[in-house]
N, C-alpha and C positions, 0 to 999 in steps of 0.2 A: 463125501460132500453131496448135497442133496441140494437137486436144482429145479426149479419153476418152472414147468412148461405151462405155457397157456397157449390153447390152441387157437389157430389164427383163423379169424373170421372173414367172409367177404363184406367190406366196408357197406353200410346201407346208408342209403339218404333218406334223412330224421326230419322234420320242421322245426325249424328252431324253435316254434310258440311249443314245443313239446319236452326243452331242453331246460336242466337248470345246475346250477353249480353244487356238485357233492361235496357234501363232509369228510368225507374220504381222503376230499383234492388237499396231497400234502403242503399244496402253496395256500398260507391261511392269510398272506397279506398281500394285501393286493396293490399292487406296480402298476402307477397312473403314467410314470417315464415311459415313452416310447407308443402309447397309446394313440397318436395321431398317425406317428408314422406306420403302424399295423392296420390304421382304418384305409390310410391311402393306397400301402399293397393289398388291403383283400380287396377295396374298388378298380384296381388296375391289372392283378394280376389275379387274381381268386383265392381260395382258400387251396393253399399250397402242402397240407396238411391236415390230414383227417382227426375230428375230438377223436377221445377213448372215453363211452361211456359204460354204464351199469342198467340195465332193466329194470325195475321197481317194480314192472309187472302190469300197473294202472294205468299203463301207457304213456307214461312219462318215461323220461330218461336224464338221469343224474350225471355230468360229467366231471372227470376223475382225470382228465389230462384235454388242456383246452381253452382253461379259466379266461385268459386271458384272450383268446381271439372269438369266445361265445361272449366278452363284456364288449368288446367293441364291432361285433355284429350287432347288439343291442342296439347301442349308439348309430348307428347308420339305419339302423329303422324306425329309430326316433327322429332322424333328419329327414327320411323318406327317402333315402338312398338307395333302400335294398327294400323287397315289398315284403308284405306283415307274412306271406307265406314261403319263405325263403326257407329253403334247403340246404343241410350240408352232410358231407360224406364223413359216417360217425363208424367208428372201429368198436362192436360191444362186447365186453367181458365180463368174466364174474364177477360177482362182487368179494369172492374169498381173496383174491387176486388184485383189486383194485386199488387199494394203498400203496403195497408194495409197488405194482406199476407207475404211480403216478408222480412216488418217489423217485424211481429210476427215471423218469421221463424227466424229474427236472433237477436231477443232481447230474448224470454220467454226459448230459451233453453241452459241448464247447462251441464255445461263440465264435466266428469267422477274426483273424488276427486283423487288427485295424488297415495294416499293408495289405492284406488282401483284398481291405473291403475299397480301398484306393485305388486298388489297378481295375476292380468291377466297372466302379462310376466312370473313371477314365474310358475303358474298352466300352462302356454305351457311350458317350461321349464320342467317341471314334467312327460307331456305326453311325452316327448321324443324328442320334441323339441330342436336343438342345438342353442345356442346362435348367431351366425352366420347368421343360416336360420331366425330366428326373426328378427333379424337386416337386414337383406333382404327384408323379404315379409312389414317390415313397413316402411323401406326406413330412419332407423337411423345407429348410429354407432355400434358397438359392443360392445363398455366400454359402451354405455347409457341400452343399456338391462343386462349387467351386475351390472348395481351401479342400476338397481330397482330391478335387485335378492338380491341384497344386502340388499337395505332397504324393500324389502317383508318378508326376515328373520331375521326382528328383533324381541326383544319379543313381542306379542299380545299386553301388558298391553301398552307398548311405542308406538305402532303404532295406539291405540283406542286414547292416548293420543292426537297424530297428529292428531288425525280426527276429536278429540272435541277443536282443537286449542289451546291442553295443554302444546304442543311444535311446535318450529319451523320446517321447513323443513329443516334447518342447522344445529340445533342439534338435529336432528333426524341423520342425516348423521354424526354427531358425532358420534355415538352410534354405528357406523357399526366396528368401529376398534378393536371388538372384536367380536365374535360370542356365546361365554356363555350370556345365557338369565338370568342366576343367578347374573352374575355378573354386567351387564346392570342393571337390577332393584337393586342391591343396591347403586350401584353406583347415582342410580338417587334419589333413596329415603336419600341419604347423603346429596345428594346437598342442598344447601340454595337455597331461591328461587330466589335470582336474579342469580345464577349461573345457573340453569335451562333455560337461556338464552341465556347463553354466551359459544359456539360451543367449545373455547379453552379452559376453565373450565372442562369441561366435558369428554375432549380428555386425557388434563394432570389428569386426578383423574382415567379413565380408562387405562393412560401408564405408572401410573405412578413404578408399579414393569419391564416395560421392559425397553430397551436400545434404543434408536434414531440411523439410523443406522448411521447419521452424525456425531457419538460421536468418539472425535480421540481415545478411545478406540478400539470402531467398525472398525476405520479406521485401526488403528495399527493391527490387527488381521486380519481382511479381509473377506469379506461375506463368500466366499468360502470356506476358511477353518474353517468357523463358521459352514457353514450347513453341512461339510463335518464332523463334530465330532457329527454331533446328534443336532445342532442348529436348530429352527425354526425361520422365520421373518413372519410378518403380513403387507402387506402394505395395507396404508389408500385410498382407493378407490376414495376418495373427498376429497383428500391432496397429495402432493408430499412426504410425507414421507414416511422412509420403518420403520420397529422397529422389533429388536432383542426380541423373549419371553423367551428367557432361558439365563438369565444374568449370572447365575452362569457356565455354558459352556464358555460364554465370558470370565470372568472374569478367570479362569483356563487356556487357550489357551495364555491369555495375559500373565501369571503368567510365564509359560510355555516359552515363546518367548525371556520374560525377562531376564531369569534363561542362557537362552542359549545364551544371549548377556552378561551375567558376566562372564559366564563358559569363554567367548572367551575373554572377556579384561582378565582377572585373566592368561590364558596362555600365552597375552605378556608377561607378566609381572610387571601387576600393581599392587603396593603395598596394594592398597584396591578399589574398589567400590561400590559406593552408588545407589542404584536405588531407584525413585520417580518419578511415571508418572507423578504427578502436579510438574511441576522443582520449588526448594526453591530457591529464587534468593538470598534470605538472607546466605543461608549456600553457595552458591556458592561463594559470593562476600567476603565472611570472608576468601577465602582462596586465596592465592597467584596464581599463576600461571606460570608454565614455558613456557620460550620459546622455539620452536621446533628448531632444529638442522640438518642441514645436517647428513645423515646416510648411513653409504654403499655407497656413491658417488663416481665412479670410479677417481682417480686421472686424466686422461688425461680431464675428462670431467670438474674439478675445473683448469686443467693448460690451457683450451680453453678461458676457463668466462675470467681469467687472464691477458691472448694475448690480446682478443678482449676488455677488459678493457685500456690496455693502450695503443692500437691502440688506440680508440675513444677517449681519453684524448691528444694526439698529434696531432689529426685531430682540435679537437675544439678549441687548441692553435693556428693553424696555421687560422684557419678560425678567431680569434679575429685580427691577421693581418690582413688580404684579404678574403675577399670571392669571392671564386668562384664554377662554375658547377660540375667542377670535385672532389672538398671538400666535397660539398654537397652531391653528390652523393655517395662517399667514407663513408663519414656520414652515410646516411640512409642504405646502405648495410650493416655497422657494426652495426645496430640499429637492424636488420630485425637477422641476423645471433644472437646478445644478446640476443633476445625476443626467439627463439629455442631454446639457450643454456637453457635460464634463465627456458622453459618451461620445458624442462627435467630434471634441476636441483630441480625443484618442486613435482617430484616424487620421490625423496630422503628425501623428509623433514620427519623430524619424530623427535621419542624422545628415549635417548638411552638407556640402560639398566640401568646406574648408575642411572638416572633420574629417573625410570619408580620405583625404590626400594620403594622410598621413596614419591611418588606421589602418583595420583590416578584418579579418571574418577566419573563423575558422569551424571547418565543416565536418560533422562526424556522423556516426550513424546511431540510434539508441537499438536498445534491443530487441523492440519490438516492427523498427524497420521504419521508421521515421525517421526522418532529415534531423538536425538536431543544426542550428544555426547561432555562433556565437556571435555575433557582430559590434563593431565598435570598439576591439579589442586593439591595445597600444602598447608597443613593444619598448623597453626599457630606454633604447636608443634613441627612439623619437618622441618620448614624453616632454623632456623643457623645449623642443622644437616645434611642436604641437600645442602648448601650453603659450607658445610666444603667439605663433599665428592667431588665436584665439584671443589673444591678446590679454590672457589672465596670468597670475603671479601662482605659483607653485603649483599648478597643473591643477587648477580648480577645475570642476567640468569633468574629469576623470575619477574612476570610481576609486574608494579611498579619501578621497576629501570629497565628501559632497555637496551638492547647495544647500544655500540657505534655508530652511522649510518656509514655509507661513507661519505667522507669528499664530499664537493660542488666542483664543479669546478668553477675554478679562475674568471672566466667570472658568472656566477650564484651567487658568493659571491659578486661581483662589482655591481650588479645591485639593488640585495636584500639591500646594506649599501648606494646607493643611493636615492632608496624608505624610507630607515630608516630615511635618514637626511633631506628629507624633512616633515616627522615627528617630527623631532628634532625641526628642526628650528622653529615650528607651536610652542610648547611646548614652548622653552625658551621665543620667543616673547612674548609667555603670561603670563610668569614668570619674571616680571622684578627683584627681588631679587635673584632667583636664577642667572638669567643672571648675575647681576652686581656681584653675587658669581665668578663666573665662572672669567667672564673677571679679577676681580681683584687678584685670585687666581695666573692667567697664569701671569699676571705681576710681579708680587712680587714673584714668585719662579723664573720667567727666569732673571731679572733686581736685584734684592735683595738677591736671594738665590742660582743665580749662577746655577741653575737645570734646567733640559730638561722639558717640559709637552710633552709628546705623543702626545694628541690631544683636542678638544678643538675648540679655536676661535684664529683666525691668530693674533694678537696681534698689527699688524702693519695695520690690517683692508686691507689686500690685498685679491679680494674676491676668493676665489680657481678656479681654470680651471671650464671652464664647462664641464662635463660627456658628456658620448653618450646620441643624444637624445631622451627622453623617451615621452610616452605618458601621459598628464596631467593626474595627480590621483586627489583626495579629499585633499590630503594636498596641493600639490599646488593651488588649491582655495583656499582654508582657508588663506595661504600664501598671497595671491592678496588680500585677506578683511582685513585682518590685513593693509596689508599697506595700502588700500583705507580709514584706518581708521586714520592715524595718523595725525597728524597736521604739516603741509608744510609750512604755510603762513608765518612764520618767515624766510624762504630760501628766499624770494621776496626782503628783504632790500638791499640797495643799496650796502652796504660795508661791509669785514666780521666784524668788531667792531658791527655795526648795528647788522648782524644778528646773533652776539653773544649776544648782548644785547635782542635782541628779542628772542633769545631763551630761555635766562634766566629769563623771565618773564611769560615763560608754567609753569605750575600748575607743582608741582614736581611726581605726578603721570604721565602726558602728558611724561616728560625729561625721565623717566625712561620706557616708552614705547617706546619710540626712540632709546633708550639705548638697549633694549632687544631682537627689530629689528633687529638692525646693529649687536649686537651679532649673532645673531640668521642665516644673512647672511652668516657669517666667519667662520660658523661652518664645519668639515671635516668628508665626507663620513666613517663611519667605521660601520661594526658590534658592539655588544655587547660581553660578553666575557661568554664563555662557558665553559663546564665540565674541571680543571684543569686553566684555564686564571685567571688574576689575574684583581679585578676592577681599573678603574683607577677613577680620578676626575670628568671628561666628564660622565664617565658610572653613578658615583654615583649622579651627576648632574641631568642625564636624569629620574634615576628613582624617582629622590624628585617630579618631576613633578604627580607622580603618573597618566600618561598617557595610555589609552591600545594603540599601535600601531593598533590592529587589527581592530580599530575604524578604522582608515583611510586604511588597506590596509589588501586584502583579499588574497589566495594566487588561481590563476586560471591557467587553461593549458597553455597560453601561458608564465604569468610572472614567473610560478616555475614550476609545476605539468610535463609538457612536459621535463624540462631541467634538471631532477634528473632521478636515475636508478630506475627499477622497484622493486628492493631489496627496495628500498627508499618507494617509492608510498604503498610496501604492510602495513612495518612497522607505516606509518599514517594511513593507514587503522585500524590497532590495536589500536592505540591512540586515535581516534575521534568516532571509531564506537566499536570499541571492538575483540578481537581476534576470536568469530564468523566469521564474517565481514571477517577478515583478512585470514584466511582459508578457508572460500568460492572460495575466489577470486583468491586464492594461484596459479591456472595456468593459470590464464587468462593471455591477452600479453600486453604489458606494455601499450598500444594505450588504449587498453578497461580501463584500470586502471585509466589514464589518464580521458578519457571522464567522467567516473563515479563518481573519486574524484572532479572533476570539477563540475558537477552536485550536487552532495550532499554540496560542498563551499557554492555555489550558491544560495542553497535553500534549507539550512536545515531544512522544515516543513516536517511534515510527521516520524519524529522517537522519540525517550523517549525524554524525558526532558533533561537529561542527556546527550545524545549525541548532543541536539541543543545546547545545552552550547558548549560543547568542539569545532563543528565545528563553533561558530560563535567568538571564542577564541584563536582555534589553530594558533600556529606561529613557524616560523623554528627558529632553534636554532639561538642566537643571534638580532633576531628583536625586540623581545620584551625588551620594559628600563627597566624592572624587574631585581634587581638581587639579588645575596644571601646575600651578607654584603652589600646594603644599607640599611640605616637606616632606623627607623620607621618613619611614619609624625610627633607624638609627640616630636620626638628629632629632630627634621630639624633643629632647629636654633641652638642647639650644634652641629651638623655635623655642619651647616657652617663653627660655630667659630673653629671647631677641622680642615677642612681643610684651 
C-alpha cells in the first residue's frame, strides 16, 4: 500500500486580495446554506481554521480547501466588515498533492451529532450567555438557539436515545411540550412502538390532561383572564400551538362567565334557562319558537314607516302607468328614507314581558368561542298556554305558524301569476286527462249548469291578451319543446273535411296531446289561493299535476327579492335559513338583504342539508300548485269524477 505524505508546513498569513478559488477545489458547487451563520463565527470567533492553498508562483495563491470560508470573508469586506487588507492563516502545498487533499478535506470529515450541538448552546447559555448574543455571534435566529435549549433539556435517557437512533429528531421535539423528565419517560415507556414514531402520538398522550388554547372553551374565557386567575399556558416551540395546563382554572372561569350570562337573562325576565356549551340541537328544535315584536317603539316612529309606506305604494301605481325620471327618483328617495326607518325600527325589536313568562333562552357556545344565544324558545308544555296569554288561537306568534307577511304589490303579484302560468300551461300540456278534465268541466258548468268558472281555459279558445314583456324562463322552453313535439302534418290537407279526417286518424294519445296544448294555451294568469282563499277547480287542476313550480322558477333580486319590503326579505330569511340567520341580519339595509338572499337562491351549497332543501324549495305564497284540500294522487280519478 503506498501512502501520501505531504509534508507539513508552518501556516503563513496570505492577504486575502492575493487568494482565489482553485480548480483543483474538489467542492465544484457551491453551498449558499449555512453562509450567514459562518460570516457571524469568523466576526465573533475568527478563522478557527487555516485555507490549504497551492503557490502559482506570480504571487497569487489558489485555494484547494477553504472555498467556502474565502466566499464569505469576501462577503464581509464588501460589507466593510473586515478591511480590504485582511489576513489569514494559509497551510501551502503542492500542487501534485492538491486534489487528493481537498478531496480528503471534505469527504473523511463528520459533522458534530445534532445532540451535541444542543448541549454546546445550552452549556453557553449556562455560562451566562443570553440567547440573543448566541444567535449573534453564530449568525442564527433566536427561536433556533432557543428550540436547542429546548431539546438540550430533555431527559438524558430520551436524548441517549436520539443519539443511538432510538428516536427521531421530530419526536424528540415532541417531547419538549413539557418539561417534567418524569413525565417524558413515562409517557415514552407507554407508547407502542410504532407510536414511538409518530410526533402526534406523542404530543396528544403528553397533552393529553391540558387544554388547546384553540378550544372554544379557551376561547370563550380568554388567555388573559385565564393567566390572570393563576392559569399557566405552555407553548410548543416546534408547533403553532399554545396549551392551557390548569384545566380546572379554565373550566371554573367558564363556569363562572356562564353563571353571569343566566344571572342576566333570568333578570329579563325569562321563564327559564338552559346552559350547554355543546348546543343540543335536538332540545332546541323540540321547542317552538317566538317571534320578536316591536317593543318600546316610539309611536311617531311606527306613523313615519306608515306615511312612507303608502307614499311608495302610490308611487309604484302611478309608475305601472308611465315611467318616468321624476317617479323614479321619488321612488328610490322613499326607498333610502324606508331603509333608516326600517334600521331604527330594528332596534326595538325584542320580545315582551308576557312572552318572556313563559319562554326561555338557551345558551351554548359556538366554536370559535362565541355566546351563541337562542331566545324566545317554548317548550312543548307551555305552547297552548302561552298562545292563550297572548291571546292568539293555535300558537300564532310562535315559529312554525308565522304572521301574516305584507301583502305584494299589485304589480309583483301580476308578474309572479304570469311566471306561474307559464308553469301551468308546461303542466297541463303534459297532462292530457287532466286538461280534458279541466276543459270539460268549464263546459258543462257554463253551457249546462248555467254557473260562472273563475278561471281556467277561455272556453271559446280566445288566447288571452299578452302580458308585459318578460324575460324567457325554463318553462317557456319547455313550452317551445312541447310544441316542436306535436304532430302538424294533418294541418297540410287541402280542405277542413280533410284535415278533420286526417286528424282523426292521430293515435288517440297524439289527439289528446293536441288537446292539452291548446288547453294549456287559454289558460289565465292567476296566483294560487292562500291563508283564508278558497280553492277553485283550476287550482285543484294544477296541483293533480303534482308539479314543483320551483323547478322552473327561482326567486332572484330582480324578479322578486328587490320588489318586496325589507320586513318581507328578513321574515324568508327565517324560513329558509332559520331565525339565527334572521336576527344577524336584523339591521342590515334592505340592499345588503337583497344581494345576500339573491346569493344564497342562487347557490345554496355551502350550508346543512336542511337549509339547501328549503332554499332550493321556497316559493312565495301562492306559486306553488300545492294546496290544502287537493286531493291525494290515489284519489285523482274520483276528484275528477266528483268535480
Amino acid at each position: 500500500m503506498t501512502y501520501i505524505q505531504c509534508t507539513p508546513t508552518q501556516p503563513q498569513l496570505i492577504a486575502v486580495s492575493r487568494l482565489e478559488k482553485s480548480p483543483l477545489n474538489a467542492r465544484r458547487t457551491a453551498a449558499k446554506v449555512g453562509i450567514m451563520e459562518l460570516k457571524a463565527s469568523l466576526l465573533a470567533h475568527g478563522l478557527m481554521q487555516n485555507l490549504v492553498v497551492t503557490d502559482t508562483g506570480d504571487g497569487t495563491y489558489r485555494v484547494i480547501a477553504g472555498g467556502r470560508r474565502l466566499e464569505a470573508i469576501h462577503s464581509l469586506q464588501a460589507e466593510g466588515k473586515l478591511p480590504k487588507d485582511f489576513a489569514v492563516p494559509c497551510q501551502v502545498v503542492t500542487e501534485s498533492h492538491a486534489l487528493e487533499m481537498s478531496l480528503a478535506e471534505n469527504t473523511v470529515r463528520l459533522a458534530m451529532h445534532p445532540a451535541d450541538q444542543f448541549e454546546a448552546f445550552a452549556a453557553l447559555i449556562d455560562q451566562g450567555e443570553s440567547a440573543s448574543d448566541v444567535a449573534q455571534r453564530f449568525g442564527v435566529e433566536e427561536s433556533l438557539v432557543l428550540k436547542r435549549m429546548k431539546l438540550a433539556r430533555i431527559a438524558p435517557d430520551l436524548l441517549q436515545e436520539y443519539r443511538e437512533d432510538g428516536l427521531t429528531l421530530e419526536c424528540l421535539m415532541a417531547f419538549t411540550v413539557t418539561d417534567d423528565h418524569r413525565r417524558q419517560l413515562k409517557v415514552f415507556k407507554s407508547l407502542q412502538d410504532w407510536q414511538k414514531d409518530d410526533p402526534k402520538a406523542i404530543r396528544a398522550a403528553l397533552t393529553e390532561k391540558m387544554v388547546e388554547a384553540s378550544d372554544k372553551l379557551a376561547r370563550f374565557v380568554g388567555l388573559n383572564a385565564y393567566e390572570t386567575a393563576g392559569g399557566s399556558t405552555r407553548a410548543d416551540l416546534f408547533g403553532d400551538e399554545v396549551y392551557l395546563e390548569k384545566p380546572e382554572v379554565l373550566q371554573r372561569l367558564a363556569e363562572q362567565k356562564l353563571d353571569s350570562i343566566r344571572k342576566q337573562l333570568e333578570a329579563e325576565g325569562w321563564g327559564w334557562v338552559e346552559i350547554n356549551p355543546d348546543r343540543d340541537y335536538d332540545a332546541v328544535h323540540r321547542c317552538g319558537r317566538l317571534q320578536p315584536r316591536l317593543v318600546g317603539v316610539p309611536a311617531e316612529l311606527v306613523d313615519l314607516k306608515s306615511e312612507l309606506d303608502d307614499q311608495l305604494s302610490v308611487i309604484e301605481q302611478a309608475l305601472e302607468d308611465t315611467e318616468s325620471d321624476d317617479l323614479l327618483n321619488q321612488q328610490e328617495a322613499i326607498h333610502e328614507r324606508l331603509e333608516e326607518v326600517e334600521r331604527q325600527l330594528a332596534g326595538y325589536v325584542g320580545f315582551d314581558d308576557t312572552q318572556k313568562t313563559l319562554a326561555g333562552c338557551y345558551v351554548s357556545i359556538g366554536q370559535d368561542g362565541t355566546v351563541f344565544l337562542d331566545k324566545g324558545l317554548v317548550k312543548a308544555e307551555n305552547r297552548k298556554l302561552l298562545a292563550k296569554l297572548l291571546g292568539t288561537e293555535g300558537g300564532d306568534g310562535i315559529a312554525g305558524k308565522p304572521k301574516a307577511k305584507p301583502a305584494m304589490t299589485e304589480s309583483l303579484r301580476r308578474d309572479l301569476a304570469a311566471e306561474r302560468l307559464q308553469v301551468a300551461k308546461v303542466e297541463i300540456a303534459r297532462h292530457p286527462a287532466i286538461a280534458l278534465d279541466v276543459l270539460t268541466f268549464k263546459a258543462a258548468s257554463v253551457l249546462l249548469g248555467k254557473r260562472r268558472v273563475a278561471d281556467g281555459p277561455d272556453v271559446e279558445f280566445k288566447l288571452p291578451k299578452p302580458g308585459k314583456q318578460r324575460e324567457a324562463s325554463v318553462a317557456d322552453h319547455e313550452l317551445v319543446e312541447i310544441e316542436k313535439a306535436l304532430p302538424t302534418d294533418w294541418f297540410k290537407a287541402a280542405t277542413e273535411a280533410k284535415r278533420f279526417e286526417a286528424f282523426r286518424s292521430l293515435p288517440e294519445a297524439a289527439r289528446l296531446d293536441l288537446l292539452a296544448y291548446c288547453v294549456a294555451l287559454t289558460l289565465q294568469p292567476k296566483l294560487g289561493p292562500v291563508e283564508g282563499d278558497q280553492a277553485t277547480a283550476y287550482d285543484a287542476a294544477l296541483s293533480l299535476t303534482e308539479a314543483s313550480v320551483a323547478g322552473y322558477w327561482r326567486p332572484t333580486k330582480d324578479n322578486f327579492l328587490s320588489r318586496i319590503t325589507r320586513d318581507q326579505l328578513l321574515l324568508i330569511y327565517g324560513e329558509v335559513l332559520g331565525e339565527r340567520w334572521s336576527q344577524a341580519n336584523s339591521t342590515e339595509k334592505k340592499s345588503v338583504l337583497v344581494v345576500q338572499l339573491d346569493r344564497v337562491f342562487s347557490n345554496p351549497d355551502g350550508h346543512t342539508p336542511e337549509q339547501i332543501g328549503k332554499l332550493k324549495t321556497w316559493l312565495p305564497k301562492g306559486m306553488s300548485f300545492d294546496i290544502s284540500t287537493s286531493p291525494k294522487p290515489a284519489k285523482a280519478k274520483k276528484a275528477r269524477k266528483t268535480a
